[in-house]
N, C-alpha and C positions, 0 to 999 in steps of 0.2 A: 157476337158481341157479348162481352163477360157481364157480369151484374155489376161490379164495382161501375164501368163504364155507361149501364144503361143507369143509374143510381144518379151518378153523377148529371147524364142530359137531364133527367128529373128536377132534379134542383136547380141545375141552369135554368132550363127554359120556363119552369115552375117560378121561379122569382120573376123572372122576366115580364112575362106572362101577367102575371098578378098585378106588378109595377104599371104596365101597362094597362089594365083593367081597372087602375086606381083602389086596388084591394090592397086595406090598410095592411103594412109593411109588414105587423105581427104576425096577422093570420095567413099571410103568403109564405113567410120563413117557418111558419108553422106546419100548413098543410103539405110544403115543396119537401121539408125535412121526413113528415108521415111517410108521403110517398113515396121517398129515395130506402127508409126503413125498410117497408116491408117488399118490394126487390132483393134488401139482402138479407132481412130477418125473415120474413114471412110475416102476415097478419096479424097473428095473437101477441110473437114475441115484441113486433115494431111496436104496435100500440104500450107494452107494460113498459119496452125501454124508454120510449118517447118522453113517458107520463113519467115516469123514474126520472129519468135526468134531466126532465123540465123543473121537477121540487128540489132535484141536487142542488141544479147553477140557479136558484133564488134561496136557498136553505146555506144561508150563508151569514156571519156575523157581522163580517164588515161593508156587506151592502145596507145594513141596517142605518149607514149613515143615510145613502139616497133620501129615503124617504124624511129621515131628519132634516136634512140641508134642503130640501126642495121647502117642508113645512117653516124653516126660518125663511125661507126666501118671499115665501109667499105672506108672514110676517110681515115682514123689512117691507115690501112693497104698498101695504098696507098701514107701517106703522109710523110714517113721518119720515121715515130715513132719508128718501130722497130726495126730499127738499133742504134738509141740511150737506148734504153731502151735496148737490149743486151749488149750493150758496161758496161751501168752500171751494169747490174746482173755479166758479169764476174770480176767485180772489186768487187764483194761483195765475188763472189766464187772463187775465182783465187787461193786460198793456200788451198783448198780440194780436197778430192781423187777423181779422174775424173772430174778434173773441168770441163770443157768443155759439157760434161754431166749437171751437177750441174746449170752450166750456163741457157743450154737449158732449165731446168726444173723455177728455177729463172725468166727467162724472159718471158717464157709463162706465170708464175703467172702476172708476172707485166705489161704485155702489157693484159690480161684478164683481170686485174683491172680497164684499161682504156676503155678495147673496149667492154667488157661481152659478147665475144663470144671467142667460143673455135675454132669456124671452122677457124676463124680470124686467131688466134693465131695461130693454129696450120698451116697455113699456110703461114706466115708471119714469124713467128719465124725461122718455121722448115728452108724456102726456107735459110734462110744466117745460120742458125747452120750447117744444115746436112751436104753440104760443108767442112765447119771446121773441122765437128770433126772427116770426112773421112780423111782430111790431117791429122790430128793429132794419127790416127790408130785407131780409130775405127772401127767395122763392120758394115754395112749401116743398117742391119736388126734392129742392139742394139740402134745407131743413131735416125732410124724412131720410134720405140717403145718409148723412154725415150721423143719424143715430140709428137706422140700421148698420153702418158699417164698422162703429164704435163698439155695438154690444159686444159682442162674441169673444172680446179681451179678458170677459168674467169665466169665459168656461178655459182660461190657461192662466191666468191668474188665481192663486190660493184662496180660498176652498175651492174644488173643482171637483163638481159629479163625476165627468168625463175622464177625470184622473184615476179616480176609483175604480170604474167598470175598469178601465187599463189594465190596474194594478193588478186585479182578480184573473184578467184571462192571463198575464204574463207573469204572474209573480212575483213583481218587483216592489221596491218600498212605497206606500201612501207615501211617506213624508218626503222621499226623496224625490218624487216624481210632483210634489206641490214645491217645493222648492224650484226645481228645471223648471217650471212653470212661467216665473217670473220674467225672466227675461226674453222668451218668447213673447209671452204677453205684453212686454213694454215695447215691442218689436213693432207687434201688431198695433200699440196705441198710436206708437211713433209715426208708424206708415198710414197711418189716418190722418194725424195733424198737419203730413207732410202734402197730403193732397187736399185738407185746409188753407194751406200756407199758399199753393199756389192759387188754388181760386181767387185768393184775397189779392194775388196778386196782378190776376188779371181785371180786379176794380179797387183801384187805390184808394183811400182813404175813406169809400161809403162804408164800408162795413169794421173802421175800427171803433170800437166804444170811448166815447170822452167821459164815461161813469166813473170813474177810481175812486176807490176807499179810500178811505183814509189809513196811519200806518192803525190806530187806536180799532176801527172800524173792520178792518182787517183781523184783527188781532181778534176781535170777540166772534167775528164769522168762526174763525178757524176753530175758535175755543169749544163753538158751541159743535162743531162738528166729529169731537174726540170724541166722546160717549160711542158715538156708530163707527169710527173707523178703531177704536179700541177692542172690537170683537174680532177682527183679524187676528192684534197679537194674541187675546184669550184662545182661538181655535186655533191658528197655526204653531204659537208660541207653544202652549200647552203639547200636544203632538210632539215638536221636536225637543222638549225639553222633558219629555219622557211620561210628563204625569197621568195621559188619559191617550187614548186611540183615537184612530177617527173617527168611529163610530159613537165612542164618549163624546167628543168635542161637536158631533154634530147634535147631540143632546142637551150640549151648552151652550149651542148655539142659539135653540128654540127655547130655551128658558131665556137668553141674554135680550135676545128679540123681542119676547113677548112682554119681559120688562120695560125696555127701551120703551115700547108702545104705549105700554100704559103709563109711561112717563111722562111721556110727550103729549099726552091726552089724544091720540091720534087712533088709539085701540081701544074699543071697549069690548064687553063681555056677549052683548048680542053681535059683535062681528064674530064670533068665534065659531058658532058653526061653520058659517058662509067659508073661512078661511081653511077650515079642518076639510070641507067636501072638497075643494077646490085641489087642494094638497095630496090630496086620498086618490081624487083621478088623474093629478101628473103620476103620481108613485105608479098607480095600478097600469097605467101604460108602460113604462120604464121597465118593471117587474116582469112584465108579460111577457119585454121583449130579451129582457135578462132570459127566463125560461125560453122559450122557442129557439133563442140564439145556441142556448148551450147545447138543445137536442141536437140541432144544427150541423155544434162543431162534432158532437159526437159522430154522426152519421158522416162527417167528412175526414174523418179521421179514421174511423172503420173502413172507409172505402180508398183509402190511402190518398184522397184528393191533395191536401198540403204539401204530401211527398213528389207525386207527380208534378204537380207546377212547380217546386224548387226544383227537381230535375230539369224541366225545359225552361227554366230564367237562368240555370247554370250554364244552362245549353247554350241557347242563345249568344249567351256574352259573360266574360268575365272579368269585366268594367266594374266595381263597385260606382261610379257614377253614374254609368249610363243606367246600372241595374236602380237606383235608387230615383232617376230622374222618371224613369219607368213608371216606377211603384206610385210615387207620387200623382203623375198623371191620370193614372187610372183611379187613384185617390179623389184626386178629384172631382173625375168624372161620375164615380160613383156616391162623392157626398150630395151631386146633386139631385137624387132620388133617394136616397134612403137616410133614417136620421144617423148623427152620432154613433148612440150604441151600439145597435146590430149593426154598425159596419167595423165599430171597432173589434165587435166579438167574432163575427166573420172572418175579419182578413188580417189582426192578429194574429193566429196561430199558422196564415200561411205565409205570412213575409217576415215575421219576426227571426223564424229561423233562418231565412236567408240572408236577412242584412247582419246576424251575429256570426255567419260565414266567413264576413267581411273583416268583422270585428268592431260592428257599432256597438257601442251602448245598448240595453235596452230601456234604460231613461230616455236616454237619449233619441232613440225612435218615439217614444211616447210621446214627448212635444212635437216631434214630425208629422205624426199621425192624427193627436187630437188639433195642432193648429190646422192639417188641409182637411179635418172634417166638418172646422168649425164655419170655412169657409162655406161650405155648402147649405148651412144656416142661413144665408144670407143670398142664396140664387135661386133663382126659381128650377122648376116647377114647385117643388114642397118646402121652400125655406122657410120655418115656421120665423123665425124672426122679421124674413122682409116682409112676412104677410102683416106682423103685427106693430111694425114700423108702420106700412101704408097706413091699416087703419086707425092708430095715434093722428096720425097729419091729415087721415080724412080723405086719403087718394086710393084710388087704383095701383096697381103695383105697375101697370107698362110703364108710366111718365117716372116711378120713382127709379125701375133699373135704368132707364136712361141717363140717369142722372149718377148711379152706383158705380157703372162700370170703371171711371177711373180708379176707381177708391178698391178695386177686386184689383184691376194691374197691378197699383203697389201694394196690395196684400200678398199678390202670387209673389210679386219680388222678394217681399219678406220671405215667405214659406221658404226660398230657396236660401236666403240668407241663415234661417235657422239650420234647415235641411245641411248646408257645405261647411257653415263655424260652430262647430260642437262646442265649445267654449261657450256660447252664444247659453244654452243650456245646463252646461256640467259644471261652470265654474259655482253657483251657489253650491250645489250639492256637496260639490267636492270640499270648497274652504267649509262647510260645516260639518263635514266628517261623515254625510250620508256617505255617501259611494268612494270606494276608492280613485285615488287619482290618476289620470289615465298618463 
């Protein structure tokens, strides 16, 4: 058995293994990648390349947003934002069936689009809907499910972390791949409301609201909710209209925030540690997995692993369908063990060449990729957002995936809707001149 080969069962079964053993995800892609190293460097060398190109893949300018965007988000969730930004989703959903629902779903998109985190939102949002909609007659199971399964529209809707780590291991445009964003992400909003729409409609008329605003009443809701939905255009406007990076605009974002708060009277100056620790250990995990992922790809790349599985999925078949219906599956199955980025830093560099075989986009793949990973956010065993759903509504997570699973069917449906109408993704880019048009 050659060493490229015994390298590789290393890392196989080394990720496994560790998955298994509940050894947190960093230090399993860490240790699995050491040990596939020195098989084909030997000890001294494995160790300096390790540590070498764990400071490469985080010595990098344009991750510098992460850590910005994570510290506005943790802001924004602190600073009042999501009570205004509720206020105005229910004035948009007030006269549908289950509003109140609908709301929930609504305003996790729209506080996602400010903070590009779903833990955020789903935390933020849930804490003042779940409440509500238990006065309103809800069941807290159906409650926690409809805002776990809302979140995750924020990590494919602009700003988006997960777009970032993308761009870096494929080197594709920030802007153009937060633009393909959107309509993914309205996808994903849609196919939530749409499994809203039918609960309500297996109990008529208990769960529509008789509340409505007025048009005057309406009118100042929504007013009052521009300040926070105005740093969208400041961060993503700014980007495509050329004046700052995203790395700038994630700096504009945390000064935009920390204003808003102190506007709102919602932020003072002793939360400012508490918010600063808080922000320091999402980054320092992200970061961690940023490095270990990259030693990772190096060690998989040296031992020609990407090469050999495009070889045998060429093999296989030469279906662009069936190769991509493939890919996605196993997408799946692996979001639901391991988070986001080290899966998008992992299995980026081995399918991306093969669906550009085909002749996909690689935007185009990016929205494929981050929406079935964001799904995994949201299933057990480790989805950190359904964990933080549950505890929002106060429950165990068995009664609330009971209650999810419709809401995962027609997300998968989406996933494939995105995955087959490219349009569905390309058309922003394209009418704004990011990418050429296909």
């Amino acid at each position: 058995m050659d060493t490229n080969t015994v390298a590789g069962l290393i890392l196989l079964f080394g990720i496994i293994l560790g998955i298994v053993a509940s050894v947190p995800i960093a230090v399993t892609v860490g240790l699995s990648s050491l040990g596939a190293a020195i098989v084909l460097l030997g000890t001294d060398q494995a160790v300096l390349v390790s540590a070498q190109r764990m400071f490469t893949g985080i010595n990098s300018f344009p991750l510098l947003a992460i850590p910005f965007f994570v510290l506005a988000g943790v802001l924004m969730n602190n600073g009042g934002i999501a009570g205004r930004l509720i206020d105005a989703a229910k004035v948009l959903t007030g006269r549908m069936p289950a509003s109140l629902a609908q709301t929930n779903v609504v305003a996790n998109a729209m506080f996602g689009a400010v903070s590009g985190a779903a833990v955020a939102a789903a935390a933020a949002v849930g804490t003042v809907m779940t409440p509500r909609m238990r006065k309103d007659g809800y069941e807290r199971t159906f409650a926690a499910a409809v805002n776990v399964a809302s979140a995750p529209a924020g990590m494919l809707i602009p700003p988006s972390n997960t777009f970032i780590v993308y761009s870096l291991v494929s080197s594709t445009s920030i802007a153009a791949l937060f633009m393909a964003g959107v309509g993914p992400g309205l996808v994903w909003t849609v196919a939530v409301m749409a499994m809203v729409y039918v609960y309500a409609r297996r109990q008529p008329g208990r769960l529509r609201s008789s509340d409505h605003p007025t048009f005057a009443q309406a009118v100042l809701v929504l007013w009052k909710a521009v300040p926070s939905m105005l740093m969208i255009i400041v961060v993503v406007g700014g980007i495509l209209a050329g004046f700052f990076t995203a790395t700038e605009s994630a700096a504009i974002a945390v000064v935009y925030s920390l204003v808003l708060g102190f506007v709102y009277r919602a932020l003072h100056v002793r939360d400012l540690p508490r918010i600063l620790l808080d922000s320091a250990r999402t980054t320092a995990i992200v970061m961690l997995l940023v490095g270990v992922s990259t030693a990772l790809s190096f060690v998989m790349s040296f031992a020609r692993i990407p090469d050999l599985i495009s070889e045998a999925v060429l093999g296989l078949t030469s279906s662009p369908t069936v190769i991509l219906v493939l890919m996605m599956v196993i997408l799946l199955v692996v979001g639901t063990f391991m988070d986001p980025t080290p899966a998008i830093l992992i299995f980026t560099p081995i399918f991306l060449p093969i669906v550009m075989e085909f002749g996909v986009d690689p935007i185009h793949f990016g929205t494929m990729i981050v929406y079935n990973l964001s799904l995994g956010v949201i299933t057990p065993p480790v989805g950190n957002v359904l964990f933080v759903g549950a505890r929002v509504a106060g429950l165990r997570i068995e009664p609330v995936v009971s209650k999810l699973w419709p809401f995962l069917v027609s997300l998968v449906l989406g996933l494939f809707v995105v995955v087959f109408i490219p349009a569905i993704s390309m058309w922003l880019p394209e009418a704004m001149g990011l990418v050429a048009a296909g």
